[in-house]
C-alpha positions as YAML, in Angstrom:
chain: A
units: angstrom
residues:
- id: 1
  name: UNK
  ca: [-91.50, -2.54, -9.78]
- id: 2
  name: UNK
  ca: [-91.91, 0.82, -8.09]
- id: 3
  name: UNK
  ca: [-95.54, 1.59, -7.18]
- id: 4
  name: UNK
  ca: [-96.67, 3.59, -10.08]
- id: 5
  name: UNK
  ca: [-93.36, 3.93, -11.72]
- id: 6
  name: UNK
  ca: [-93.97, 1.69, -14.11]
- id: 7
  name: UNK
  ca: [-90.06, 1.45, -13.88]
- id: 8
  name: UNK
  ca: [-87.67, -0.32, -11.88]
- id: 9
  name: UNK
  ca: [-86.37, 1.37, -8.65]
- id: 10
  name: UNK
  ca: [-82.20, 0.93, -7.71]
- id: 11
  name: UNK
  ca: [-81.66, 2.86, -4.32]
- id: 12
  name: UNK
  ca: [-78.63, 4.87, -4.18]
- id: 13
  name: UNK
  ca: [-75.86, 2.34, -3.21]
- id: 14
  name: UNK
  ca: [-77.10, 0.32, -6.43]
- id: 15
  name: UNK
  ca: [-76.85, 3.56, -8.66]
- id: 16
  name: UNK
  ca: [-73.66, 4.28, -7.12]
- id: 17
  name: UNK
  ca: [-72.54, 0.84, -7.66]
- id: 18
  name: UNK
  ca: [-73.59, 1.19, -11.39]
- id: 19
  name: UNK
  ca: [-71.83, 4.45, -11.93]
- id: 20
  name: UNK
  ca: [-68.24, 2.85, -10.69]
- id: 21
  name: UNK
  ca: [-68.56, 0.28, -13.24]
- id: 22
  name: UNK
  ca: [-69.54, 2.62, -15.58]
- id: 23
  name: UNK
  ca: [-67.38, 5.28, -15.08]
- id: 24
  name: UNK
  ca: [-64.27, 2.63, -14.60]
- id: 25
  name: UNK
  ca: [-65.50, 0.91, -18.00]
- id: 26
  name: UNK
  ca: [-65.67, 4.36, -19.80]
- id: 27
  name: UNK
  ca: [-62.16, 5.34, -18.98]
- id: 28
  name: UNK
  ca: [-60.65, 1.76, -19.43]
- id: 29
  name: UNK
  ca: [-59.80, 1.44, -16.12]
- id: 30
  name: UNK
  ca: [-59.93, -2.39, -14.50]
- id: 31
  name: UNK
  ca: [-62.58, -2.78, -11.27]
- id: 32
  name: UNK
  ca: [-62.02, -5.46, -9.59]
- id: 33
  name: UNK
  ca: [-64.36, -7.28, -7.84]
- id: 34
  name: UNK
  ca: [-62.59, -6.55, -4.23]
- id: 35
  name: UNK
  ca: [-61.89, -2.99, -5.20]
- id: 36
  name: UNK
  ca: [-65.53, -2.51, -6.30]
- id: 37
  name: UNK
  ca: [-66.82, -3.62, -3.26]
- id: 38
  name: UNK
  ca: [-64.13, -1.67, -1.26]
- id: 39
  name: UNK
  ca: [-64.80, 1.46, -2.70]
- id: 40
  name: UNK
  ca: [-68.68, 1.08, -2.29]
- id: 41
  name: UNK
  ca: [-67.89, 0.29, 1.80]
- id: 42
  name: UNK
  ca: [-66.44, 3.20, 1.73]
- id: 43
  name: UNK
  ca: [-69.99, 4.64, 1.82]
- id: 44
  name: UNK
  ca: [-70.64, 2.61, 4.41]
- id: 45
  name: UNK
  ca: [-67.43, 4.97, 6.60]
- id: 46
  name: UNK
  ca: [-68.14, 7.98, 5.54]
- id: 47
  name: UNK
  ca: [-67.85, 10.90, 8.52]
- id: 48
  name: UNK
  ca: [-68.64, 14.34, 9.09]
- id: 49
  name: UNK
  ca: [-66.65, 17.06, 8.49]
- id: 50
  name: UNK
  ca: [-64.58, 18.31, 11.36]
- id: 51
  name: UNK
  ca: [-66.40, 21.29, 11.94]
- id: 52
  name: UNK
  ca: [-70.27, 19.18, 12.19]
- id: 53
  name: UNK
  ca: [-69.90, 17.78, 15.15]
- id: 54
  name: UNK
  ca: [-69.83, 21.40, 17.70]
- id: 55
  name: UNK
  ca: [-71.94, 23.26, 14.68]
- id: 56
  name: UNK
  ca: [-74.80, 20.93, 15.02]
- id: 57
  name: UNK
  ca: [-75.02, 20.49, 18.75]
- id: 58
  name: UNK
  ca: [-74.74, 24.20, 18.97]
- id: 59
  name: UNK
  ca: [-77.82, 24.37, 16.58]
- id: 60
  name: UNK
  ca: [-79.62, 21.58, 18.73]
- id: 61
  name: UNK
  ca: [-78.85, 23.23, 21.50]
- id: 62
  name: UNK
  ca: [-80.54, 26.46, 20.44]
- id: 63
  name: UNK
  ca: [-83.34, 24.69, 20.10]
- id: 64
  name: UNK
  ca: [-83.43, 24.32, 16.35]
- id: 65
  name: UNK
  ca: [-85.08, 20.82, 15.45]
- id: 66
  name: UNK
  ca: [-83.01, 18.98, 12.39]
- id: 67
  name: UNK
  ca: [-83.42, 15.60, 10.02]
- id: 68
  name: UNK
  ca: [-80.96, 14.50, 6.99]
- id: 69
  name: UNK
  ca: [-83.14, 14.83, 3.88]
- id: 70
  name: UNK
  ca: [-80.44, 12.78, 1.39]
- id: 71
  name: UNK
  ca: [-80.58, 10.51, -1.69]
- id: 72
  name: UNK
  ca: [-78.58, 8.21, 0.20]
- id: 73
  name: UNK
  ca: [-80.15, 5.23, 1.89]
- id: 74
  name: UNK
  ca: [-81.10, 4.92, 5.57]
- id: 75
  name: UNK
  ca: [-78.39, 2.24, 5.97]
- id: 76
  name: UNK
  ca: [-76.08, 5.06, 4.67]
- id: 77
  name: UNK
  ca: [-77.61, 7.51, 6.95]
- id: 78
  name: UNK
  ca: [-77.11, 5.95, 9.89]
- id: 79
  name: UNK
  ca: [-73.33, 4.83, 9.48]
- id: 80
  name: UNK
  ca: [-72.71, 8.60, 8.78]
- id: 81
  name: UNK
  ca: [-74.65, 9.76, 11.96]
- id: 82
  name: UNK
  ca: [-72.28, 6.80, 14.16]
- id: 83
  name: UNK
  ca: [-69.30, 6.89, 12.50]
- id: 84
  name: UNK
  ca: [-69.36, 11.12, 12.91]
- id: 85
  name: UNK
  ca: [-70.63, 10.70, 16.66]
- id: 86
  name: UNK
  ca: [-73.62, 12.54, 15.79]
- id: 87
  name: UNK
  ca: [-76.08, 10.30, 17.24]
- id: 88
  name: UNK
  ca: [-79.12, 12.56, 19.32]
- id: 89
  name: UNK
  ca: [-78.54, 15.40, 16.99]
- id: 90
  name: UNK
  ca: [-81.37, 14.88, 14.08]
- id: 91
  name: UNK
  ca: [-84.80, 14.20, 14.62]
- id: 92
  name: UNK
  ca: [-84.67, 11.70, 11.75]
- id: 93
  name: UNK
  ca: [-83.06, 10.67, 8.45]
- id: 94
  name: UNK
  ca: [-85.04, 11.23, 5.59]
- id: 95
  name: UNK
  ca: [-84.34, 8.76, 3.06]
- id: 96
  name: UNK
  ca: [-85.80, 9.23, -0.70]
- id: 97
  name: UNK
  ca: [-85.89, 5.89, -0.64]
- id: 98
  name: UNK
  ca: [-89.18, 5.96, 1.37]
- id: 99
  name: UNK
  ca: [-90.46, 7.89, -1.42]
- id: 100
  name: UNK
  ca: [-89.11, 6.17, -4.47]
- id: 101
  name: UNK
  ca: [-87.60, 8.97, -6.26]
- id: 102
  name: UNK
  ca: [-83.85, 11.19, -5.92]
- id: 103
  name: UNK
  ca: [-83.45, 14.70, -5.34]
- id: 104
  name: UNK
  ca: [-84.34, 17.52, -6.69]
- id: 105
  name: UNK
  ca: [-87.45, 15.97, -7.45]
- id: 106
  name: UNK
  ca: [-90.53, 17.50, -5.39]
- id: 107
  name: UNK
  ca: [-91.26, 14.42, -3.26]
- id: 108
  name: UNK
  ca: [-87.96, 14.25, -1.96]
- id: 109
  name: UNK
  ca: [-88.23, 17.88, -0.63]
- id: 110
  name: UNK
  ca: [-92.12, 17.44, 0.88]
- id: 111
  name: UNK
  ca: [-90.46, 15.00, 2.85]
- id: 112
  name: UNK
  ca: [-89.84, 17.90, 5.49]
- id: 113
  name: UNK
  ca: [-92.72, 19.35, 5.30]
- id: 114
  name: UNK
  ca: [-94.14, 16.04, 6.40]
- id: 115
  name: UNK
  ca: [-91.45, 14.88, 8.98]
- id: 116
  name: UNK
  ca: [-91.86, 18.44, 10.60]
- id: 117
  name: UNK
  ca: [-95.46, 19.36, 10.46]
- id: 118
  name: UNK
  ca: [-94.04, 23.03, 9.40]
- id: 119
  name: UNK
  ca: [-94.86, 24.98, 5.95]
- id: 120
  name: UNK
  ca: [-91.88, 25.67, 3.74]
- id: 121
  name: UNK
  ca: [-91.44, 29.35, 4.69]
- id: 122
  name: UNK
  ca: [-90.18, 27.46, 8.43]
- id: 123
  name: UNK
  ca: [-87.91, 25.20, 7.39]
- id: 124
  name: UNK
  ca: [-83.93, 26.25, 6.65]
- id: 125
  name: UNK
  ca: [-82.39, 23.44, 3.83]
- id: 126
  name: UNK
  ca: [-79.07, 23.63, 4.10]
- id: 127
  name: UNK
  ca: [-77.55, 22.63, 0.73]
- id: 128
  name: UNK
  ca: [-73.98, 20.75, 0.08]
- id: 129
  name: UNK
  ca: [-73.90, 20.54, -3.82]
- id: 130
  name: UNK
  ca: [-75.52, 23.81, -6.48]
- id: 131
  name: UNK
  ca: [-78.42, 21.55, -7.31]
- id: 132
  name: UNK
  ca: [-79.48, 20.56, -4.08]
- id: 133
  name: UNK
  ca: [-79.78, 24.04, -3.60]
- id: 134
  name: UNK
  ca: [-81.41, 24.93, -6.26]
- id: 135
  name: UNK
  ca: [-83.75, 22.47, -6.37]
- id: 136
  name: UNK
  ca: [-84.66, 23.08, -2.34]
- id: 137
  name: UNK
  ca: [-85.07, 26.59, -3.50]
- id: 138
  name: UNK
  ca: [-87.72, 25.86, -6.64]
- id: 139
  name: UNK
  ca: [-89.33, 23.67, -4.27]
- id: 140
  name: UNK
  ca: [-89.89, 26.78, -1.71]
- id: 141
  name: UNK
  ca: [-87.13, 26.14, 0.89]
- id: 142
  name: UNK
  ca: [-85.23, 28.78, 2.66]
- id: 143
  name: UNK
  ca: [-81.73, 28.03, 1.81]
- id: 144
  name: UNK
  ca: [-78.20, 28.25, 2.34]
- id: 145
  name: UNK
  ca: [-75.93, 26.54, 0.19]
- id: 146
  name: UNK
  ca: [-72.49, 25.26, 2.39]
- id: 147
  name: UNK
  ca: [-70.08, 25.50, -0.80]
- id: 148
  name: UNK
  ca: [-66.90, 23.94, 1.02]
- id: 149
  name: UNK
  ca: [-65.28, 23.22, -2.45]
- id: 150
  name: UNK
  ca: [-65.72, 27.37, -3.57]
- id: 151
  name: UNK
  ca: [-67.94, 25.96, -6.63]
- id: 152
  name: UNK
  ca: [-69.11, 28.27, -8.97]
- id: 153
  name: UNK
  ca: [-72.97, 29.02, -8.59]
- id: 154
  name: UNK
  ca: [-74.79, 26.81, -11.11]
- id: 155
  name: UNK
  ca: [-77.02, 27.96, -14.04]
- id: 156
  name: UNK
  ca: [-80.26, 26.89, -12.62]
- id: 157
  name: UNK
  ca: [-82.00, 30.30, -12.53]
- id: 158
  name: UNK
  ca: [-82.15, 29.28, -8.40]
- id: 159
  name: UNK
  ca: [-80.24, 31.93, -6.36]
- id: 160
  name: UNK
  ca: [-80.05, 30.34, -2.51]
- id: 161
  name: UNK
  ca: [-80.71, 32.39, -0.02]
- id: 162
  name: UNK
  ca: [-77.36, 32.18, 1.91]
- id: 163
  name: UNK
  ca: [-73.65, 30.87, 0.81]
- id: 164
  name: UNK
  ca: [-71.15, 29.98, 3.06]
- id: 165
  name: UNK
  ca: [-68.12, 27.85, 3.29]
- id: 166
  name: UNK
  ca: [-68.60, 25.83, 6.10]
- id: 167
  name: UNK
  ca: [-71.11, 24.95, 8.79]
- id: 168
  name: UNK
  ca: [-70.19, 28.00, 11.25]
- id: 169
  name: UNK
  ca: [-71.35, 30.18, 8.21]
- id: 170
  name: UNK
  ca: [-74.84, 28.07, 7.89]
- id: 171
  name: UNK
  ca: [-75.23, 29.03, 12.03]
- id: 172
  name: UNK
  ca: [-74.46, 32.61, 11.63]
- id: 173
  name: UNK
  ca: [-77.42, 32.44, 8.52]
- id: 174
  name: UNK
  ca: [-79.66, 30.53, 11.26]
- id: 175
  name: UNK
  ca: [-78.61, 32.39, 13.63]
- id: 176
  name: UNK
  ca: [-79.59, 36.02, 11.88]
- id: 177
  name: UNK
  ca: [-82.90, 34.24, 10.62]
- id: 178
  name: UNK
  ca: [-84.42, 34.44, 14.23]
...
């Protein structure tokens, strides 16, 4: 059991896991066992976009300090960061999974308060998905919301601070914060 919880704790590969099955059960689809655990390896492959890799060493380079704050677990982290060649970039990965809980809730996001030593007001969350945004946003973050897939803003009464499609528009918004 989770410290406190008084539930019990599945990291994000497990709820992932449980959501294939699900979602393969719900539409009558067969899963099987190889193609179950193919797809979820696929996690373990993931890389960056194309445009990460010179974005975020540009933003290193200017001096700008930065950590993964993700739902996804620090196994899943750091295949992302090797298979992308983005190893040296971050400062960390910041795993909810230290914490027990998944984003948006409020522990997840004090996680960069904590990692950094900074107050809210100095730290830029760079959103992928509306509720990540919104919920870095409610928590006090700064943020820019990269919308690669042109989503429509969500109805979460959270307006982020910056919208772009891509990372070169996050580094412009860095860029004109200093």
């Amino acid at each position: 059991m989770a410290a406190g919880l008084g539930r019990q704790y599945a990291d994000f590969l497990q709820v992932t896991e449980g959501a294939l099955a699900y979602s393969c059960k719900s539409l009558k689809l067969e899963l099987t066992k190889a193609d179950g655990e193919r797809l979820m390896q696929s996690y373990l492959e993931l890389k960056a976009w194309p445009d990460a890799l010179a974005v975020l060493k540009s933003l290193k380079a200017g001096g700008l300090r930065m950590a993964f704050l993700s739902s996804f677990t620090a196994e899943m982290l750091d295949h992302a960061v090797k298979n992308s060649g983005l190893e040296g970039i971050f400062d960390d990965h910041l795993s909810t999974d230290w914490v027990i809980v998944f984003k948006p809730d409020t522990q997840a996001y004090k996680m960069a308060i904590d990692a950094f030593g900074l107050r809210k007001e100095e730290i830029a969350f760079a959103a992928f998905e509306g509720w990540d945004a919104a919920g870095a946003k409610w928590f006090g973050y700064p943020t820019f919301w990269v919308n690669r897939g042109h989503a429509v803003q969500e109805e979460l009464g959270a307006i982020p601070d910056g919208v772009g499609k891509d990372l070169n528009d996050l580094a412009a918004f860095m860029q004109a914060r200093r």
